[in-house]
C-alpha positions in Angstrom: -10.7 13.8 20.6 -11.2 17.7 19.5 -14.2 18.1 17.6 -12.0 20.4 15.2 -10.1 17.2 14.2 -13.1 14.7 13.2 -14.7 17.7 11.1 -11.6 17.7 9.7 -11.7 14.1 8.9 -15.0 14.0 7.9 -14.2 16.6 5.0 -11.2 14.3 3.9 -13.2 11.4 4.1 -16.1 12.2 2.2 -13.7 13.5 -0.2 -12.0 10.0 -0.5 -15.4 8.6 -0.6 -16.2 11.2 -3.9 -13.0 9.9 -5.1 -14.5 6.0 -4.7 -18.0 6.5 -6.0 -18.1 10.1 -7.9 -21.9 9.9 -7.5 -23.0 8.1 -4.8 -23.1 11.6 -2.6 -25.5 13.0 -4.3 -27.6 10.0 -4.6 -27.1 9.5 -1.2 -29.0 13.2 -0.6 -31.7 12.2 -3.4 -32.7 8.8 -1.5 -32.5 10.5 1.9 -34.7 13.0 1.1 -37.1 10.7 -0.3 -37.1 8.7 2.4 -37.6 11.6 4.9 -40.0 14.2 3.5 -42.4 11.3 1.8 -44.2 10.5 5.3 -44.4 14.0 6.3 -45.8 14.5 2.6 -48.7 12.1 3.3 -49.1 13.4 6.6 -49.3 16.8 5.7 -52.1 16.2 3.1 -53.6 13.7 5.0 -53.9 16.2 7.7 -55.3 18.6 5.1 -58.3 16.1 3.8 -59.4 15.6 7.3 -60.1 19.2 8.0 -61.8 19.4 4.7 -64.3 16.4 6.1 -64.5 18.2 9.1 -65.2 21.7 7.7 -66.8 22.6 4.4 -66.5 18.9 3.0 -65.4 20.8 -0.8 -65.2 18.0 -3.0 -62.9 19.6 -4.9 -60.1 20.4 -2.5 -60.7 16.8 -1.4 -59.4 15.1 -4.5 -56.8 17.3 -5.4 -55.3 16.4 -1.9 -56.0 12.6 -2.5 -54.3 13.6 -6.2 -51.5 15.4 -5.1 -50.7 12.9 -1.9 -51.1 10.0 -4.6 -49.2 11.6 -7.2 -46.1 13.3 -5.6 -46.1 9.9 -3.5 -45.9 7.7 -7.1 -42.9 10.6 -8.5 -40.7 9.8 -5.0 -41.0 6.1 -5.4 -39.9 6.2 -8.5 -37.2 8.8 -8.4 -36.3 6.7 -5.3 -36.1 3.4 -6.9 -33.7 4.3 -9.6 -31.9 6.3 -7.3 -31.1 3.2 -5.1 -30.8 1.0 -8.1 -27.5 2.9 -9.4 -26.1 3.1 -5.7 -26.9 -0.8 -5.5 -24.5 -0.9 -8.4 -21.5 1.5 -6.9 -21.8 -1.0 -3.5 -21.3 -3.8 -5.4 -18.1 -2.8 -6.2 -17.3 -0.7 -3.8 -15.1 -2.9 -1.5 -12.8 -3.7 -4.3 -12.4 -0.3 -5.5 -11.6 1.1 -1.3 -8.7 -1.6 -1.8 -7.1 -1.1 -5.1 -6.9 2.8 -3.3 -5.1 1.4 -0.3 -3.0 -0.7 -2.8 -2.2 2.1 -5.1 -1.0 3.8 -2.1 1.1 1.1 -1.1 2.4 0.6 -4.9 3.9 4.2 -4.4 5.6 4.3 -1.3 9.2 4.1 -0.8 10.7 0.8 -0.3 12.1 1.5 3.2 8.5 2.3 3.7 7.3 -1.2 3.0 9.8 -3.4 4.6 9.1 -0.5 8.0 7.1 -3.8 10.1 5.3 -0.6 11.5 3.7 0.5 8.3 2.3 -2.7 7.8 0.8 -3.3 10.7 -0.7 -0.3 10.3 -2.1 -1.6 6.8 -3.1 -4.9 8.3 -5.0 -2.3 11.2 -6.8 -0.7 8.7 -7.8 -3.6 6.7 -8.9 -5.8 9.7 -11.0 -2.7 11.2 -12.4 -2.3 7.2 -13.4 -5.9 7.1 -14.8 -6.8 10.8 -16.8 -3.4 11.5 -16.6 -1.8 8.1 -15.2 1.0 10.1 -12.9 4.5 8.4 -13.5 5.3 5.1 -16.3 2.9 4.6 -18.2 3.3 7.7 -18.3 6.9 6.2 -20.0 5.7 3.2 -22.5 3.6 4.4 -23.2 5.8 7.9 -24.0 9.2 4.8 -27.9 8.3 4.7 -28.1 7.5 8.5 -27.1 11.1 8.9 -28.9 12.7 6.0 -32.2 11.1 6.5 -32.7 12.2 10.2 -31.6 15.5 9.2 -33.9 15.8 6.6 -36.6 14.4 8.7 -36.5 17.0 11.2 -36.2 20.1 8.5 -39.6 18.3 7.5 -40.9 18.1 11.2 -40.1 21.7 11.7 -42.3 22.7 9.0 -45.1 20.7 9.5 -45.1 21.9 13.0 -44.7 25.8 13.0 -48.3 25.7 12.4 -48.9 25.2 16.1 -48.2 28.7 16.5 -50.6 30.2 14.2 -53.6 29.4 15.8 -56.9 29.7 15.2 -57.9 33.4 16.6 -61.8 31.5 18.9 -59.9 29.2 21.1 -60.5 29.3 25.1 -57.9 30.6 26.4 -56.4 28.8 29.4 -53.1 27.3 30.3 -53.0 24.8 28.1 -53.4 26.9 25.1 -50.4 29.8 26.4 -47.2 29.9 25.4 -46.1 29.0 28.4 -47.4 25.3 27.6 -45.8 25.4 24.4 -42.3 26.2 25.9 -42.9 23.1 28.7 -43.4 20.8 25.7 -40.4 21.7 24.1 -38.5 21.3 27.3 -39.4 18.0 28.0 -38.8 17.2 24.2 -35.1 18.6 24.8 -34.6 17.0 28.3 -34.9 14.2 26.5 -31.8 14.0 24.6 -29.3 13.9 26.7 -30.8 10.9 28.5 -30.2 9.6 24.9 -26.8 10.8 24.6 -25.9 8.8 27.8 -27.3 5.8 26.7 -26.0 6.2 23.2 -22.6 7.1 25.0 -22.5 4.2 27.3 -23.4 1.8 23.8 -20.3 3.5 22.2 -17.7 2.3 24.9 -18.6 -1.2 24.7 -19.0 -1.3 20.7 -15.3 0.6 21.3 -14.5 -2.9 23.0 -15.9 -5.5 20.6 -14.5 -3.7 17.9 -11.2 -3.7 19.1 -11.6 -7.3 19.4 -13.1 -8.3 16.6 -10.3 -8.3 14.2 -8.1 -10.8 16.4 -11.6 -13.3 16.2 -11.8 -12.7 12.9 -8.2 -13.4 12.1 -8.6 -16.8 14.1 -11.7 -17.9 12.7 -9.8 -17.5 9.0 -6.8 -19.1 10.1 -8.8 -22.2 11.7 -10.8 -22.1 8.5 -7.1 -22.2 6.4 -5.8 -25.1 8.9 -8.6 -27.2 8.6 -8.7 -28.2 4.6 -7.5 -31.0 3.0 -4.7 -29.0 1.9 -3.2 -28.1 4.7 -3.5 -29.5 7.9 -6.6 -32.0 7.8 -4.3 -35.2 8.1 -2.6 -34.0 11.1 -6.1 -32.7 12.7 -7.0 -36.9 12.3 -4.2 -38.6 13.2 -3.1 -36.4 16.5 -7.3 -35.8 17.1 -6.4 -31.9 16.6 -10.1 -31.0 16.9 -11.2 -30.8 20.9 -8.2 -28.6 21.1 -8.8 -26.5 18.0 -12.5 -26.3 19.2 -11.8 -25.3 22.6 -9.0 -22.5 21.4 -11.7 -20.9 19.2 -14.3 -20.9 21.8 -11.9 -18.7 24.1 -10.8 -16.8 21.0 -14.3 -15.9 19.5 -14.4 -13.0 20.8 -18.4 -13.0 21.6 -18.6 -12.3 24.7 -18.0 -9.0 24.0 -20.2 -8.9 21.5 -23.4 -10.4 24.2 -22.5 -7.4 26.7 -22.9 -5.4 23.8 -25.8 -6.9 22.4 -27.6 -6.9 25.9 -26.5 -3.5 26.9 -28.9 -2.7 23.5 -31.8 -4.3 24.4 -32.2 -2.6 27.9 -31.3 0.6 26.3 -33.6 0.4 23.8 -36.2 -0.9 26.1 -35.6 2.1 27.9 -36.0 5.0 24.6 -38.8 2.8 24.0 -40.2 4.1 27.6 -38.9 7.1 27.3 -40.6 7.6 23.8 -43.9 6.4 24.6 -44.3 8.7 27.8 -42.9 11.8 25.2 -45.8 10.4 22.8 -48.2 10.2 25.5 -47.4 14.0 26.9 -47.8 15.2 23.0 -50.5 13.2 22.5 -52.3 14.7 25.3 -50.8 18.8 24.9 -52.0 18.7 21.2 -55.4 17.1 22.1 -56.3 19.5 24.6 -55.4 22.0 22.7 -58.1 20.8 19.9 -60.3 20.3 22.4 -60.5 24.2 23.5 -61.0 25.2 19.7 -57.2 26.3 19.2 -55.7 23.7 16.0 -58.4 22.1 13.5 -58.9 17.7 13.6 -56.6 17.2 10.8 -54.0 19.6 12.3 -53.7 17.2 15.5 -52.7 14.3 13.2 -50.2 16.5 11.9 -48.6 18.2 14.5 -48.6 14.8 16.6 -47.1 13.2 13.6 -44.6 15.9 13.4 -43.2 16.2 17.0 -43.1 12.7 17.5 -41.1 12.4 13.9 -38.9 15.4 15.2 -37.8 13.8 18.5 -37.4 10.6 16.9 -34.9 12.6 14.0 -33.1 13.9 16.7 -32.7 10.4 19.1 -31.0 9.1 15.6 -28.7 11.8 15.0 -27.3 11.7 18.7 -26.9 7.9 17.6 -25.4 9.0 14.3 -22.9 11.5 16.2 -21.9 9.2 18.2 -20.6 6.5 15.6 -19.0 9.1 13.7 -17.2 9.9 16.9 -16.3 6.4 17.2 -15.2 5.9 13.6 -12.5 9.2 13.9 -9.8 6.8 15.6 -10.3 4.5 12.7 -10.6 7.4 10.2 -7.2 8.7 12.0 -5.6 5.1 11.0 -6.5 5.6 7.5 -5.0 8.9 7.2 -1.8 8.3 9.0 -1.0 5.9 6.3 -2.3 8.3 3.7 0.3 10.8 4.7 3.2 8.0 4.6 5.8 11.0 3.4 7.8 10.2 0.0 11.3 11.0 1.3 12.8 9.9 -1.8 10.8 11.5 -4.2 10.4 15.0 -2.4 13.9 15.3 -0.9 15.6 14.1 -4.4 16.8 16.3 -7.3 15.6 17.4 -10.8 18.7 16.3 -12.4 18.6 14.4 -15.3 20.6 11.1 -16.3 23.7 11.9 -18.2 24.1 9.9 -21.7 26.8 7.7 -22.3 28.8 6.0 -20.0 27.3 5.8 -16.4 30.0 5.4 -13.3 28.8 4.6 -10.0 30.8 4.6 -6.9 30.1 4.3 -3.0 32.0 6.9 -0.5 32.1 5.9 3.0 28.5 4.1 2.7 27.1 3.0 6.0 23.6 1.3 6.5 21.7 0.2 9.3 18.2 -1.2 8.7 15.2 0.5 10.5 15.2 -0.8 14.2 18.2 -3.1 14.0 21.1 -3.1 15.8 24.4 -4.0 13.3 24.8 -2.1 10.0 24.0 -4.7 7.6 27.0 -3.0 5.2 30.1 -0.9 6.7 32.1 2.0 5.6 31.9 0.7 2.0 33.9 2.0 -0.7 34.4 0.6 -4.2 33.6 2.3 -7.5 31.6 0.0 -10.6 33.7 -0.1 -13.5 31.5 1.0 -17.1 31.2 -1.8 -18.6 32.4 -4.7 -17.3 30.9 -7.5 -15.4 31.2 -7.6 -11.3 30.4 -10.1 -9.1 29.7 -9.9 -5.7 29.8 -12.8 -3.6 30.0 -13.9 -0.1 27.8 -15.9 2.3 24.2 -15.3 3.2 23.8 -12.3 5.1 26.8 -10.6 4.3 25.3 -7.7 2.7 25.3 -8.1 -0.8 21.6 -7.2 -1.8 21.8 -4.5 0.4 24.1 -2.9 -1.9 21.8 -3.3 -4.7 18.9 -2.2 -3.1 20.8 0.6 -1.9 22.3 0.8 -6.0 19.1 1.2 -7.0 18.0 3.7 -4.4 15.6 1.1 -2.7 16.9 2.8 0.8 18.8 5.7 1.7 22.0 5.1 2.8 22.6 5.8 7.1 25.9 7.4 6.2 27.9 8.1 3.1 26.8 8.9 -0.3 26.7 6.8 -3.5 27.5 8.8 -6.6 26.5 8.7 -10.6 29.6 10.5 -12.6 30.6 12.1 -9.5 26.9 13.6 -8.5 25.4 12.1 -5.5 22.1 10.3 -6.5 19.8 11.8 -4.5 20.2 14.9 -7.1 18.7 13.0 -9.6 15.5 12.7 -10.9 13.7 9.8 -8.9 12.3 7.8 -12.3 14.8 8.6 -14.8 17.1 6.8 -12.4 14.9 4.3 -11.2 14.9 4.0 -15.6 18.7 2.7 -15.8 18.7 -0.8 -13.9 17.2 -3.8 -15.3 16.9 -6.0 -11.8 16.0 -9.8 -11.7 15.8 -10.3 -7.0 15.9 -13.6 -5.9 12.7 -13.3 -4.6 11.1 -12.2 -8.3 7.6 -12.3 -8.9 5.6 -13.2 -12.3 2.0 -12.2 -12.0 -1.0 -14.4 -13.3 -1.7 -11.9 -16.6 -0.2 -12.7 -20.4 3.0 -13.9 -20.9 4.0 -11.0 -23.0 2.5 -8.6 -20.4 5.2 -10.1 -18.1 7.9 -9.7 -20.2 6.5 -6.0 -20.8 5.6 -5.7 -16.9 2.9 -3.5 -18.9 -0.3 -3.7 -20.7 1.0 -2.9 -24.1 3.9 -4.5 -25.2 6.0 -5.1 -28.7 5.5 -8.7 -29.5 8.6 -9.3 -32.1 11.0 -7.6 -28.6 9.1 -9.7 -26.2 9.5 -12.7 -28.2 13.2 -12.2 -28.8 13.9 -11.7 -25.6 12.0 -14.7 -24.2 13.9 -16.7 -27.3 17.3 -15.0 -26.2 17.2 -16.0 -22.2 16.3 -19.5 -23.3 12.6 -19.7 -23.1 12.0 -19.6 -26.9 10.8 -23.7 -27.1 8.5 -23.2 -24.4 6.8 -20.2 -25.8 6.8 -22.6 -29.5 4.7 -25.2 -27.3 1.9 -22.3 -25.6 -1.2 -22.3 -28.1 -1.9 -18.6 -27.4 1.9 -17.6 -27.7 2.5 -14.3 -25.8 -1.3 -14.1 -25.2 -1.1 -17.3 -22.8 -1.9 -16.6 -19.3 0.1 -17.9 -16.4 -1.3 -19.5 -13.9 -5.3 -20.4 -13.5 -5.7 -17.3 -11.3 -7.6 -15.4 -14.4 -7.9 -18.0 -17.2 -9.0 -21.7 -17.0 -6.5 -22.0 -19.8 -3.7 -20.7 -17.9 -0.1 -22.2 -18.1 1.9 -23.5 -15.1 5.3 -23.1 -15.7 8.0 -24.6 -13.7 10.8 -22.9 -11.4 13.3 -22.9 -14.4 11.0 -21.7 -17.0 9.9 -18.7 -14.5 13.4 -17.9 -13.7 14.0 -17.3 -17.5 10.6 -14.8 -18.4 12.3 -13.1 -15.7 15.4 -13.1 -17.4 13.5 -11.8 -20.8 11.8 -9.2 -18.6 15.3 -7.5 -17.5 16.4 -7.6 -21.4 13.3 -6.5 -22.6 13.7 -3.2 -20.6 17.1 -2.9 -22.0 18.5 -0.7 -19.4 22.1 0.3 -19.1 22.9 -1.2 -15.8 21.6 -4.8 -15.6 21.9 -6.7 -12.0 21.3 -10.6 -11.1 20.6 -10.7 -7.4 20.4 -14.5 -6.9 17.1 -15.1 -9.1 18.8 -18.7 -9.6 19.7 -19.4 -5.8 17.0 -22.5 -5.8 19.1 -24.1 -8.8 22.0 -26.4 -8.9 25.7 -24.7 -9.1 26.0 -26.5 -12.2 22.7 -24.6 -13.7 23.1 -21.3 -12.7 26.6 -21.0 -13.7 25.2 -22.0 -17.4 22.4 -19.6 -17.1 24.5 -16.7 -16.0 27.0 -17.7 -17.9 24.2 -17.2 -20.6 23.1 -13.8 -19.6 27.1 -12.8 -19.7 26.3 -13.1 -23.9 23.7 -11.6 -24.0 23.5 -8.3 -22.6 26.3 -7.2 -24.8 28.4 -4.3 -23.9 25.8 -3.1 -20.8 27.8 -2.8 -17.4 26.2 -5.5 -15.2 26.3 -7.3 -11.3 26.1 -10.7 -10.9 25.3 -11.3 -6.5 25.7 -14.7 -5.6 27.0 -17.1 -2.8 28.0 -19.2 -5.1 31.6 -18.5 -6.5 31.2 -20.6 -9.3 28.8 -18.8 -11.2 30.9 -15.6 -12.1 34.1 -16.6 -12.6 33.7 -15.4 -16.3 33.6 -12.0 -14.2 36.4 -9.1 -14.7 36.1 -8.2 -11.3 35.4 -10.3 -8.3 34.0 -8.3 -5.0 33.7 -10.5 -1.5 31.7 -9.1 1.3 31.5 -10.8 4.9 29.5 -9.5 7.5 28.8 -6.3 5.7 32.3 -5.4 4.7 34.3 -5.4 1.4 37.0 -7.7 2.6 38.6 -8.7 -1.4 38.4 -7.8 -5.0 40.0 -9.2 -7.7 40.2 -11.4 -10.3 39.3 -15.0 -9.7 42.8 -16.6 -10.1 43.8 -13.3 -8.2 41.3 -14.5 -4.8 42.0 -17.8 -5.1 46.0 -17.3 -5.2 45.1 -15.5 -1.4 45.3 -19.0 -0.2 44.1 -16.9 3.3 41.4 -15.1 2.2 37.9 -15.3 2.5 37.9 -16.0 -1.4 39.9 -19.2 -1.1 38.3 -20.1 2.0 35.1 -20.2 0.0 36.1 -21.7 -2.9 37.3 -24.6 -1.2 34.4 -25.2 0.8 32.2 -24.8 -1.9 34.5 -27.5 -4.5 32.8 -30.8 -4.1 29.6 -29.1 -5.9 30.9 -27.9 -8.7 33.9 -29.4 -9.7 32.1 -30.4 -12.9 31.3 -27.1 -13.5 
């Protein structure tokens, strides 16, 4: 991977990571440094009191040393403790806060965009590398004081150790004490590092390995944990004595041997820096000790300048390390940022336009639409216009196309071919929200979330309690709320309140129902939210909603053809074609069309109706 493109993604990253935790960056530097410079600190004075007792033995100098190694120790500790303290606090939350940022992103993509299979693999990629490995965005976070801290500790090194070349002017002069020696050590101190880099490089491959499998253990492990309660599938694990084979799936599926090559590969490399290290640490030892010997660095400067090359190598061997797992972690960073940059067709290719006032006519010309990857056009060369203010149905059977109009209505997709217009102007020319504004949608698939019930209604925070109320009163849910002790303040569900309401499938269908009137929107549309009632019930309830809504223009999509007969206008789609409209006693007069067909079939349930 070109090293142009993780310093590029190290920039973005860290900037999503400001974005997380505003100041955990530069508390990150604060602890670091600490952490680095407060050994070298000691040493250094350390260093400094032992030449004293070696020399003039002033005992004066000596506790100012003692004082200042003491003191400046006592201010670090304590600047480090409350530094660490208030980063203990930004990782407690920070997982939750990395996730409401993938979420947001996800709440603002285009719709096309989240029903793309692709994309969301891509999501579940990201979140299974976040939670096995901790690896993109957050390996950045945590990885920022494995990098600063070396780094730090070998600006410190390099200080304590320039002394070595002001020597003392009465040393012997000899080999040992030339440049030349000086320059030998160094090489051997460099030579060093790319054995390092080797190991560390060989480490990274495998790691690359057990990371990529990790997820795929960790998703079985869940699942198995899932299947296994009382909930789900702990009868059938008894009676059909499920477990030997569940055990022996997971054992193949664990994913640990991976893991033990890894974990072994570590211990022989490390065994091996350990080696390497020690004969380093012996050749320093030695240099710097010979050098004392001939009269060329003080007795406390040995302690120093031992304590400092040592502490420079070893600053170095962990930033190779550290190099190397950001180098790993760019693929993962990559993943992160290629759903990041998810483009906003809809919103950057539409209009400025604004909705017109008054009466709002839609009409598709020639609409064509094919579904991402699929291989029919799930709705045909479709022209009809919506009449202002009147009621439409559109029926037909499942699969026939008919919430594919609306989410094409609503500008959910894009249409493959065609154009749907608003008074005559294509939609795209208009302004993304204001039109997303007009339409007051209950889907079949609706969803109530587990806050207030008048934050439902509102789908907001804030909401008018006399309109929320009205409208739960007005789509039939007005007894109900009379029963709930905390009114609109109740909370649904036990998700976020022990006091939480259930509600059944009925009563759910109907806050729905308050939600579409409480946004009183122009153009209202029913997509099936009633499918999993009984003809008999939905036709009352839309039949109800008919009232209701007044003078708006509105759709009401069902496969049942009992529930909008009350309609002015009757459209039937089959296999993503408009193949009738009419008036009910119109369709059913076509004793050959698909209406009649339908009707007939469909009799038996809802004669009572």
């Amino acid at each position: 991977m070109k090293t142009r493109s993780i310093w590029h993604n190290l920039l973005r990253g860290y900037g999503i990571v400001n974005r997380l935790t505003p100041t955990y960056i530069p508390l990150a530097f604060v602890t670091s440094f600490i952490k680095a410079v407060q050994p070298f600190a000691v040493l250094f004075f350390s260093a400094r009191i032992i030449n004293e007792l070696a020399g003039a033995r002033d005992t004066g100098r000596i506790v100012l040393y003692a004082a200042l190694a003491v003191g400046i120790g006592f201010i670090l500790k304590a600047l480090n403790a409350v530094a660490t303290r208030r980063i203990a606090t930004l990782n407690s939350t920070l997982w939750a806060r990395f996730y409401f940022f993938l979420g947001n992103r996800y709440m603002q993509l285009n719709y096309d965009q989240i029903e793309d299979a692709a994309n969301n693999e891509l999501l579940a990629d990201i979140e299974a590398k976040t939670n096995g490995n901790g690896l993109g965005i957050l390996r950045l976070h945590w990885g920022l004081p494995e990098l600063l801290q070396p780094l730090f500790e070998l600006g410190a090194s390099i200080a304590l150790v320039a002394g070595m070349f002001a020597a003392a002017s009465s040393h012997e002069q000899n080999f040992v004490t030339s440049p030349l020696a000086t320059g030998l050590l160094f090489m051997l101190v460099l030579l060093i590092l790319p054995f390092t880099y080797a190991i560390k490089k060989r480490e990274q491959r495998i790691l690359q390995q057990a990371i990529e499998v990790n997820p795929k253990a960790n998703t079985y492990i869940h699942f198995f944990g899932d299947y296994m309660q009382a909930k789900n599938a702990a009868k059938d694990i008894r009676l059909y004595r499920q477990a030997p084979a569940i055990e022996e799936h997971y054992r193949k599926s664990d994913g640990l041997s991976y893991w033990y090559k890894f974990f072994d590969l570590l211990g022989k490399n490390n065994a091996l820096a350990a080696a390497m290290n020690a004969a380093l640490a012996g050749s320093v030892y030695l240099f710097i000790g010979l050098r004392a010997l001939y009269g060329m660095y003080p007795v406390g400067s040995v302690v120093q300048y031992i304590g400092a090359v040592t502490g420079a190598v070893g600053a170095l061997a962990a930033l190779i390390g550290v190099l190397g797992n950001y180098m790993t972690n760019n693929r993962y960073l990559d993943l992160v940022f290629r759903y990041l940059d998810l483009p906003d067709n809809m919103r950057k290719t539409g209009g400025d336009r604004q909705i017109p006032q008054g009466e709002l006519a839609f009409e598709f010309r020639d609409v064509s639409f094919k579904y991402p990857g699929a291989d029919r056009y799930a709705i045909e060369r479709l022209n009809m216009k919506l009449h202002v203010g009147q009621r439409l149905a559109i029926v037909g059977m499942n699969g026939s196309g008919k919430t594919t109009l609306i989410k094409l209505l609503c500008r959910l997709y894009e249409p493959t071919e065609g154009m749907i217009t608003l008074n005559g102007v294509d939609i795209r020319e208009y302004d993304h929200a204001s039109y997303m504004r007009i339409f007051s949608v209950v889907f079949q698939d609706f969803m109530l979330y587990s806050f207030s019930l008048g934050q439902n209604v509102a789908a907001s925070e804030s909401y008018d309690a006399k309109l929320a109320e009205e409208c739960l009163a007005t789509a039939g849910f007005g007894e109900k709320l009379k029963e709930m002790q905390n009114g609109l303040q109740s909370y649904l569900h036990k998700d976020f309140s022990d006091d939480g309401v259930e509600i059944s499938g009925g009563e759910a269908q109907k806050v729905a129902l308050a939600r579409a009137l409480y946004k009183n929107a122009p153009f209202v549309v029913l997509d099936e939210p009633t499918a999993a009632l009984d003809p008999i019930a939905e036709f009352e309830i839309y039949s109800r909603f008919h009232e209701i809504i007044g003078g708006k223009t509105a759709i009401f999509v069902s496969h049942r053809l009992s529930s909008c007969r009350f309609c002015h206008d009757i459209a039937v789609f089959h296999e993503g074609r408009l193949i009738q409209r009419g008036s009910h006693d119109e369709l059913v007069g076509d004793r050959g069309g698909k209406y009649a067909e339908l009707w007939n079939a469909q009799a038996q349930y809802y004669v009572s109706a």
